[in-house]
C-alpha angles and dihedrals in degrees: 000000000000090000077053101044086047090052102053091037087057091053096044083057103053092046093051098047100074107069110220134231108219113197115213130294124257114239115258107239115219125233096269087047088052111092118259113247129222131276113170130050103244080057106056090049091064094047085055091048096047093056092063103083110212124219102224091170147016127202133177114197133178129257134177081255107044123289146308119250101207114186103189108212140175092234126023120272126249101236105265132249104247136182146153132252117171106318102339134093113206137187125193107205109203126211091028149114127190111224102189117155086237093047102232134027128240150169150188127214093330091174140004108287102016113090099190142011119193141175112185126158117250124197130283092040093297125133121205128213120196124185116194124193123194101231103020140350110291120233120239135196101214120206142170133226136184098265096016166014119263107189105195102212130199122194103228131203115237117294123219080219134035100257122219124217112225108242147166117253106219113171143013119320101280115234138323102316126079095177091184131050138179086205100084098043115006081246129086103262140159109254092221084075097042110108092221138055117265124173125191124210099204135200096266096059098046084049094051098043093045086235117187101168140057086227095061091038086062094048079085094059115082107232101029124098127163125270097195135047114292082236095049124122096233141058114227105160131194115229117190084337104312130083136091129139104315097046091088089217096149118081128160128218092002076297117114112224120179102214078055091120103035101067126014112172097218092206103062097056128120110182129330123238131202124191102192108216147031095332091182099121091063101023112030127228117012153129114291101234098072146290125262100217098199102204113211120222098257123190130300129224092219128047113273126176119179116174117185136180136170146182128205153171110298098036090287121166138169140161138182139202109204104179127175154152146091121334087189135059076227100052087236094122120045132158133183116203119201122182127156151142158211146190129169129167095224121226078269118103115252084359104137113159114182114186125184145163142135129221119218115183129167125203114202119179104210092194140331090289102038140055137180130200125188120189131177125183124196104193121180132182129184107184137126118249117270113226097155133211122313107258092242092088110023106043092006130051113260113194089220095061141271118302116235122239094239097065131119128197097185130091119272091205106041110023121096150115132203139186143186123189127188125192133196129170142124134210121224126210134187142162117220086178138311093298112041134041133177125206139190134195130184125174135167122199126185125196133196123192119169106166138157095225117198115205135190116248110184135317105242126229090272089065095226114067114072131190125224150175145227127219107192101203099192089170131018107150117168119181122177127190125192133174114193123190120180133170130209143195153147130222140155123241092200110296093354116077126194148198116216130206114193110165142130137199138207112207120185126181126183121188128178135182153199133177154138134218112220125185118254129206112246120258131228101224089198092051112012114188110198128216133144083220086079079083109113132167138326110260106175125019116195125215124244102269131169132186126214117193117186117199123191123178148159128197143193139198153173133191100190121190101206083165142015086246098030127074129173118187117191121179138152144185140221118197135183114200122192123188124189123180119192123182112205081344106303115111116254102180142342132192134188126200139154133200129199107213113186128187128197125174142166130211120196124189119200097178129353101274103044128074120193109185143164137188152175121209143171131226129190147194128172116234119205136211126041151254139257088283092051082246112147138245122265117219113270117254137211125182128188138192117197132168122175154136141261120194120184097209088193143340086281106045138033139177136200120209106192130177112207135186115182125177116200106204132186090043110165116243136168122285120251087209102043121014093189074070129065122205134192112263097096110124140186140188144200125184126171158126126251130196116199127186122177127172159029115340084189132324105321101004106103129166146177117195146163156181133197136181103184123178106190110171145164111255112170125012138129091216103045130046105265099242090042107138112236115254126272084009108131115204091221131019143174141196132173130169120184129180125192116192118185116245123200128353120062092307096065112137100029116108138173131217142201143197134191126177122184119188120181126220111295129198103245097207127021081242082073083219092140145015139225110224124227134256147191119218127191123195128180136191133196118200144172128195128209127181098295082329112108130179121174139177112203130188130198120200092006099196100041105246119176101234134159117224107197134330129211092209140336084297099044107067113152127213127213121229119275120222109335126190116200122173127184137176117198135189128196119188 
């Protein structure tokens, strides 16, 4: 407790040590001042449609600096969303529709320095404005008026850099492209001149697909398949061929958390973020294939209300409240409130899985340098555990007959788990100049899982009855703290200028359990009879034990510009891991270790739209226990090579081709001498090549696609075969997912959208004893958009295929859902 009680003291300290400057409050209206909603149809028509503003006119008119963009309206404008890409500066106006007589708005060279002004409607009720200057991107004031826009441009020379305009978000990510992460580099950079492969899920896309788990958000990254059921209650991706539970690959909000992929709240999701590779030298100890950064929904500067619910096959339902804004007339104060919540009763028999929790953060500026969040999460889950069917009868033939998909082999009656998680944490900003920031993050997330969880044994020589086991977890608790402090700053160093990351973080994470193991009656998987009286005795009782890990590192980067075209990023990472294991509160071992994980990495850029890169970078994970000769174990290491290239098609969608080669080392494997020991000579590798495509084809035509070939073998190990491919790794995988939205006519608003995922054979254990086969799915969506009204049909497997996603083992095979019908309506206002 005392680690606990100085972290948190730390974290008090720092918040408190920046005073704040409140502006003043806004006034509380009182029921007769609040607007009167509406309560016939005719009505609330007319409330979609006046939310759309419409464009009636558009002026350009001369200044000493440049010229005014007006665009003349019937309601006043939100502030647009704005940024640069090449020469053109772009803002995209939400909630709007420009009604000219000519339909859209352009012009040539209207004054020296600017090549093109245009106005032109996107989908969804959105107008875009671009502003193209001959020689660099020009600069713009942007302010609202009471029936209008009125965009202030400057013509600019040409920049050594893109320059980007400061803005305020005010709505939803727009579309497909996030052209900049934190991800890659802890800093905002555009991903074009970041040395790895990063690939970004967006809003958008989770809103289109209906997505209500990480696992399917991922469907849409080349390289990444699922390690556990698609009905588990946890989230263990593979990344290039490594990953599972004790990779540590989730983080949320560029934070780890150890509790990360045992409870996401969906709804509080903003985008999804993958960094394919060793991530050690920003994140500390993980699995070598990449890192999943979930992004939390933070506040809004203008108000915002989106309320969703849908129904679906299997008596699935779900709803969410997503609520922001300023509390504030400054600004000063804003908040974003997510709640929402699910419940389905799976194609699986007895299979019911309820999931809720709600989001509160609060956003404070302190003063015009300095800003404080502060975010909690309370995430719960009832559900049985999911271990599948045995693989003789569902990917291997069975003489007594196929399985079908919907059966359990569980207990109704015993069988569940479930979890709560809580998070609190705040981020610290604050601006030391223009050049230099500090930040500070602190969070705290505690995590609760009591669960009977029923477990196959073995599938005796009948083929049908199979044995099985109960763990009775009366207590696993598991709490992590991490406080995280980083500087940055940019300075030249005469012609080369650079951007400097200094920071450290302290990560503690307690876990303590408590649990029995009871005997189980077998169980016939051709004719299952069902009783909690299949219950017996109690064979192994465990003793209460808890683990304590303590993580200490400090990290280093620069991203240094030597030419306009040419970028080099060099960073590295020093960590300090302490384990501690106690049984009924007496210490049974302890083990120390540190790592050192650097990353270099070079972008060259031959012309604008086009990125060649390559890079080298470490990965780590400390092993505990020992050998034969009590020696004890070292940290496990991975290692990658990538080169690759990213190419921007156009100002609306990019790809990355990469080509990738990783080595996990250390790797424990069984003891010649002694196969009761393990030692470290075990070895795997993963070599490969990713396509990724993410944007906007044309208006209205978005996609997010991918390919991956991915070889991931044993090479060197006493207890498998060496050449041995590693487990739920498909040579070969696709995924594309393309939406159409009508632009203009009397169908404006209504879209269409298709998904196909393609996933080659996989090996099911690393004996190779058996495959999964592949499969084909196809999923489909039909949508219309009205002013800020939606309404959508989605359907998975279209066309009903039996197909196994992933096993754990010859008696955890786990089958995908069959044909699946959601549909959702959704009102922002």
């Amino acid at each position: 407790m005392r680690r606990q009680q100085q972290l948190i003291f730390i974290a008090v300290v720092t918040v408190f040590a920046t005073q704040p400057a409140w502006a003043e409050e806004s006034p509380i209206l009182r029921r007769d001042q609040m607007a009167r909603p509406a309560t016939t149809i005719e009505e609330w028509q007319d409330a979609i449609a006046q939310t759309v503003v419409q464009i009636t006119q558009v002026q350009l008119n001369p200044t000493d600096a440049g010229f005014e963009v007006i665009l003349e309206t019937n309601n006043q404008l939100a502030t647009p969303v704005t940024r640069v890409v090449d020469n053109a500066l772009i803002a995209n106006i939400p909630n709007a529709v420009l009604t000219l007589p000519n339909g859209e708005f352009q012009a040539v060279e209207p004054t020296e320095g600017i090549a093109s002004v245009s106005v032109t409607n996107l989908s969804g009720e959105n107008v875009r404005v671009i502003i193209t200057g001959f020689d660099a991107p020009p600069t713009a004031q942007i302010n609202a008026v009471a029936q209008g826009l009125v965009l202030s441009v400057a013509p600019q020379v040409a920049q050594s850099e893109d320059e980007t305009i400061e803005i305020v978000v005010t709505g939803e990510q727009d579309g497909y492209p996030v052209p900049e992460t934190t991800t890659g580099t802890r800093t905002d950079t555009p991903t074009r001149d970041i040395p790895f492969s990063i690939q970004t899920v967006p809003q958008q896309v989770l809103r289109e697909q209906q997505v209500q788990r990480v696992s399917e958000a991922l469907r849409n990254v080349a390289g990444v398949q699922s390690e556990q059921s698609p009905r588990s209650a946890f989230e263990a991706p593979r990344i290039r061929g490594f990953g599972g539970f004790d990779s540590f690959n989730i983080i949320t909000n560029g934070l780890q958390d150890g509790n990360a992929g045992s409870q996401i709240g969906i709804g509080n999701i903003e985008r999804v973020e993958v960094l394919k590779g060793p991530a050690a030298a920003l994140f500390s100890q993980g699995g070598p294939g990449g890192t999943v950064n979930i992004v939390t929904k933070q506040p809004l500067s203008t108000p915002f209300y989106n309320v969703e619910a849908s129904v679906g096959s299997f008596d699935t339902y779900s709803g969410l409240i997503d609520l922001s804004g300023p509390l504030d007339q400054a600004n000063n104060v804003l908040y974003r409130f997510n709640a929402y919540g699910y419940r389905t009763d799976t194609f699986v028999d007895f299979f019911e899985i309820e999931r809720y929790g709600f989001a509160p953060t609060i956003s404070l500026r302190l003063d015009d340098d300095t800003d404080l969040t502060l975010e909690a999460e309370y995430n719960y889950f009832e559900q049985p555990n999911d271990r599948g069917l045995p693989a003789r009868g569902t990917v291997l033939p069975n003489p007594n007959g196929e399985l079908p998909i919907s059966r359990f082999l569980g207990e109704p009656s015993i069988d569940y788990v479930s979890g709560r998680a809580t998070r609190l944490g705040f981020n610290l900003e604050h601006r030391l100049n223009e050049d230099w920031q500090i930040r500070n993050n602190f969070r705290v997330s505690l995590y609760q899982q009591p669960q009977n969880s029923v477990f196959p044994d073995t599938l005796l020589e009948d083929n049908r009855t199979l044995t099985r086991g109960l763990i009775v977890a009366e207590q696993q608790d598991t709490n992590t703290y991490v406080l995280n402090a980083d500087i940055t700053g940019n300075f030249n160093t005469g012609a080369i200028s650079h951007q400097l990351l200094v920071g450290f973080d302290l990560y503690t994470l307690n876990s303590t359990s408590r649990y029995v193991q009871r005997s189980l009656s077998p169980i016939d998987i051709f004719n299952p009879v069902y009783s909690p009286s299949t219950v017996g005795d109690v064979i192994a009782e465990f003793s209460p034990s808890s683990t304590n890990t303590d993580q200490y590192g400090i990290y280093i980067q620069d991203q240094i510009t030597l030419l306009d075209n040419l970028k080099l990023l060099l960073g590295g990472r020093f960590d300090w891991v302490e384990q501690r294991t106690k049984e009924e509160g007496e210490l049974t071992g302890s083990q120390s270790d540190d790592a050192f994980s650097p990353r270099v990495g070079i972008v060259y850029q031959p012309i604008q739209p086009i990125s060649l890169y390559a890079s080298y970078s470490r990965s780590f994970k400390q092993v505990t226990g020992s050998g034969l000769d009590n020696t004890l174990f070292e940290p496990e290491r991975g290692t990658q090579y990538e080169v690759g290239t990213k190419v921007e098609l156009s100002d609306r969608i990019a790809a990355t081709l990469a080509y990738f080669n990783i080595t996990r080392a250390n790797v424990l494997t069984e003891d010649p001498e002694d196969p009761n020991f393990s030692i470290q000579t075990g070895e795997q590798q993963s070599r490969g090549i990713e396509l990724d495509v993410t944007g906007e084809i044309s208006p209205g035509w978005s996609i997010i696609a991918g390919y991956a070939y991915t070889n991931a073998e044993i090479t060197e190990d006493n207890t498998y075969e060496v050449g041995n491919q590693i487990n739920n790794v498909p040579n070969h995988a696709f995924n594309i997912w393309t939406t159409y939205e009508i632009q203009q006519g009397s169908l404006q608003g209504l879209g269409f959208g298709l998904g196909l995922f393609y996933v080659g054979d996989r090996e099911g254990d690393l004996d190779n004893s058996f495959s999964l086969p592949s499969y084909f799915r196809t999923d489909a969506a039909l949508f219309y958009n009205r002013g800020q009204f939606r309404v959508a049909l989605n359907v998975r497997n279209l066309f009903d295929i039996r197909y196994f996603e992933t096993a754990e083992g010859d008696l955890r095979v786990f089958p995908g859902e069959p044909l699946t019908l959601l549909g959702s309506v959704s009102w922002q206002f």
